[in-house]
C-alpha positions as CSV (number, residue, x, y, z in Angstrom):
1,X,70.2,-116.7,-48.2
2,X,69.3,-113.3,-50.2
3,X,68.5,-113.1,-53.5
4,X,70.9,-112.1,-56.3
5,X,68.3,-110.2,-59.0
6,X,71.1,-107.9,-60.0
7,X,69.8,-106.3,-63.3
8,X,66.9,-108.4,-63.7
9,X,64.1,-107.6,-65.9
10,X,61.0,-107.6,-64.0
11,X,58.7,-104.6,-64.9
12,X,55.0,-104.9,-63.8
13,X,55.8,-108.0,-61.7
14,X,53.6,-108.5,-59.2
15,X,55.8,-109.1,-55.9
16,X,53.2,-107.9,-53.1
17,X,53.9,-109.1,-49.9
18,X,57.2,-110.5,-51.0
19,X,60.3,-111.2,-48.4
20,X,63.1,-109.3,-50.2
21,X,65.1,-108.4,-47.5
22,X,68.9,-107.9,-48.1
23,X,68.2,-108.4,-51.6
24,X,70.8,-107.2,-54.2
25,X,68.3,-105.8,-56.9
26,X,71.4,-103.4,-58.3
27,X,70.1,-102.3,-61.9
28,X,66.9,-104.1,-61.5
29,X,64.1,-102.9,-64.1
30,X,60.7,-103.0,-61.9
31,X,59.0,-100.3,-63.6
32,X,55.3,-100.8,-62.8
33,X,56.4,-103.3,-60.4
34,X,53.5,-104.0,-57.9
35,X,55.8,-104.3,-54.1
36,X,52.6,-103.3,-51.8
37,X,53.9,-104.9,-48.3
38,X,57.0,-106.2,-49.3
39,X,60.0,-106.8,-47.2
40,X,62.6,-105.0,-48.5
41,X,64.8,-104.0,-45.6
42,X,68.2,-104.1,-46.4
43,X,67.8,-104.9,-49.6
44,X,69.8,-103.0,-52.1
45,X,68.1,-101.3,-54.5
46,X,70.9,-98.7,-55.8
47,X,70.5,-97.5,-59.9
48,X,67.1,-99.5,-59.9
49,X,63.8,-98.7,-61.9
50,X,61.3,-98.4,-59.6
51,X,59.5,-95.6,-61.8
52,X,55.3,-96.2,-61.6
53,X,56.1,-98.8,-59.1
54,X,53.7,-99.5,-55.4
55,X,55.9,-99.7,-53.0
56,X,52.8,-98.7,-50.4
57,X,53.2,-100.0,-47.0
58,X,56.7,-101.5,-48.2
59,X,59.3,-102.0,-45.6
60,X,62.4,-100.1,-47.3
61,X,64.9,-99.4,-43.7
62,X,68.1,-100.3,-44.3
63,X,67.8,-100.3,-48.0
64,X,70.2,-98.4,-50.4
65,X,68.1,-96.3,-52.7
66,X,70.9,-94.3,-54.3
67,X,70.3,-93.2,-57.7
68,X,67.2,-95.4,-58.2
69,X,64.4,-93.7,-60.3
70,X,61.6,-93.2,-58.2
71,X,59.4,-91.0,-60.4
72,X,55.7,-91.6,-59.5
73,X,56.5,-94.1,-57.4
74,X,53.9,-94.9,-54.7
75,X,55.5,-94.8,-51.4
76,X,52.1,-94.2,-48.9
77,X,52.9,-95.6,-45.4
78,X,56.2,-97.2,-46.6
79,X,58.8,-97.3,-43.9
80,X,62.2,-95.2,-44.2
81,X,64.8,-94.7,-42.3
């Protein structure tokens, strides 16, 4: 089953090392949002606030990052597509 966090208010959550995968996180408010090693392939991540967030060593392939903010985002030795 995947998560449902559409629009969900989580900033400076600490979610290292979290499954996520095929998560719909559409809207989601993760701004300082600690993700280090999270599973987050396929998840769906479109229009989210990922601004300040550590998403180092995160697996991101397959996810949809369209339009999220990114801005100073850590993204060391995440995997992309």
């Amino acid at each position: 089953m995947q998560a449902n966090l559409t629009s969900a208010e989580m900033p400076g959550a600490n979610l290292s090392g979290s499954n996520l995968s095929g998560a719909q996180l559409v809207r989601a408010n993760l701004v300082g949002a600690n993700l280090a090693d999270a599973n987050l392939r396929g998840a769906n991540l479109s229009y989210a606030d990922l601004s300040n967030a550590n998403l180092k060593n995160a697996d991101l392939r397959g996810a949809n990052l369209g339009r999220c903010d990114l801005r100073k985002t850590c993204l060391n030795e995440a995997m992309l597509d």
